[in-house]
N, C-alpha and C positions, 0 to 999 in steps of 0.2 A: 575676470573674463580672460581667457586662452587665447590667444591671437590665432589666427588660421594659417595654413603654412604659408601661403603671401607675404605677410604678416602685416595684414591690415584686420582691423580686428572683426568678430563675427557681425552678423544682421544683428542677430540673438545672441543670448548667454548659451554656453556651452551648454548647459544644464537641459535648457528648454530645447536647445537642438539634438541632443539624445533622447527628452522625451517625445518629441516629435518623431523621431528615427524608430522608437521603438513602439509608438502607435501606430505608428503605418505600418510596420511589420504585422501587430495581429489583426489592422483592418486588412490584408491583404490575405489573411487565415482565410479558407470556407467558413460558412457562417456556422455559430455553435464552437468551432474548432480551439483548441486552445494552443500553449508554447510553454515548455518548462525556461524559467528564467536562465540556467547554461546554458541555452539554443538559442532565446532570446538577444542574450548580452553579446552570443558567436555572431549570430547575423546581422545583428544593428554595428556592431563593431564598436559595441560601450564595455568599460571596464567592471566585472559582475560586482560588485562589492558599491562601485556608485551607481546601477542599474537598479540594483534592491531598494538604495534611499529614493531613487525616482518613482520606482512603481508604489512604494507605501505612498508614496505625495499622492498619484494617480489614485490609487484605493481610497485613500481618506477623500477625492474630490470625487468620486462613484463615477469614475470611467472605466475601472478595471475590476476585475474581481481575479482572486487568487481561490486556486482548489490545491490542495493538499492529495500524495499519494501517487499509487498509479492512473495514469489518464489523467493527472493533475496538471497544475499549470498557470497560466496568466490569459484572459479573456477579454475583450473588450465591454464591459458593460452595458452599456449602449450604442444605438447603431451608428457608425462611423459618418453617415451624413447628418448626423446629429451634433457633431462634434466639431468647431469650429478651429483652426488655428488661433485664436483671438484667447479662447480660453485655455488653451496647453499652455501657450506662452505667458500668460497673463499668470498662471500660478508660479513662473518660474523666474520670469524676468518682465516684472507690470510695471518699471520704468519704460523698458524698450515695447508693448503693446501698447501704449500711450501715444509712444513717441514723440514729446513736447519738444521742448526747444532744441532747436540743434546743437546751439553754443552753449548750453546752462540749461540741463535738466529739472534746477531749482526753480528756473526761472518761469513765471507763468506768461512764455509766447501768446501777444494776441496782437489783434490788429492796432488798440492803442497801447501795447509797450511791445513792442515787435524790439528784438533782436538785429542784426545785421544781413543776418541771413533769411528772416521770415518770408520776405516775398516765396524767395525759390521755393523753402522746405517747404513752406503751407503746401502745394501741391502736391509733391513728393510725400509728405505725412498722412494727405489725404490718401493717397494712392493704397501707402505700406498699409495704413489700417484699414481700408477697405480689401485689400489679398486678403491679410489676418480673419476679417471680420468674413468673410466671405467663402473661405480654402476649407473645404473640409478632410476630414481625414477620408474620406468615398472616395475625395479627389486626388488625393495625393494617394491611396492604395491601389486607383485602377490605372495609375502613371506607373506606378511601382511594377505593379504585374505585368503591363506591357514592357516595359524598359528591361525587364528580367528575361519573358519569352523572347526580346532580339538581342539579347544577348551582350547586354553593353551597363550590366548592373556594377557600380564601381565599388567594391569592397571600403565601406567606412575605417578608417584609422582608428583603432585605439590609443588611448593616451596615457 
């Protein structure tokens, strides 16, 4: 994992926060509409060479389809409120969709072998995986297009 420039480290894996970045981009397309992947990789602000390994992952789980040619491109498969955050992240980083123990991942947090920390996280865990389970990409693309028409869209860092 990449630390963020804070340098506290991300929610997510880098990975799953580019594929997220870059599903919101084509749920934000008109529908039908497609993005050739150089457009894609430009406006999500991911490096194209690890945007390619991301979208085959997406393709092979049938969120995306790719068209070859002119008017070719990268599409969303299915409709974007079909599409949970719970499962983009879940293909790329299904420790941090879990989100178990706080202090020890291995460890199976419960209420009889609770951690030091479990009172707190149990809620906090509840929470993050109910956004996940809950956030669909509808939601985070009709955020998107607003945030874009007032003009306060923050150009992603490439790495």
């Amino acid at each position: 994992m990449i630390p963020c420039s804070e340098g506290r480290p991300p929610v997510i894996a880098v990975t799953a926060q580019y594929a997220v970045r870059a599903l919101t981009e084509l749920a934000a397309l008109p529908a039908g509409a497609s993005m050739g992947g150089r457009d894609l990789a430009r406006v999500a602000g991911i490096p194209q060479n690890y945007l390619s390994k991301i979208l085959r992952t997406l393709g092979t789980a049938g969120m995306i389809d790719a068209t070859r040619g002119t008017g070719g491109g990268y599409r969303l498969r299915r409709a974007p409120r079909t599409i949970a955050l719970a499962e983009v992240v879940g293909l790329f980083d299904p420790a941090r969709r879990a989100a178990d123990c706080l202090l020890d991942a291995a460890h199976p947090c419960s209420e009889a072998t609770a951690c030091a920390a479990h009172d707190t996280w149990r809620d906090i865990k509840a929470a993050y995986v109910a956004f996940l389970e809950t956030t669909t990409l509808a939601t985070l693309a009709t955020s998107h297009r607003r945030i874009r028409r007032a003009g306060r869209t923050r150009r992603p860092r490439t790495k």
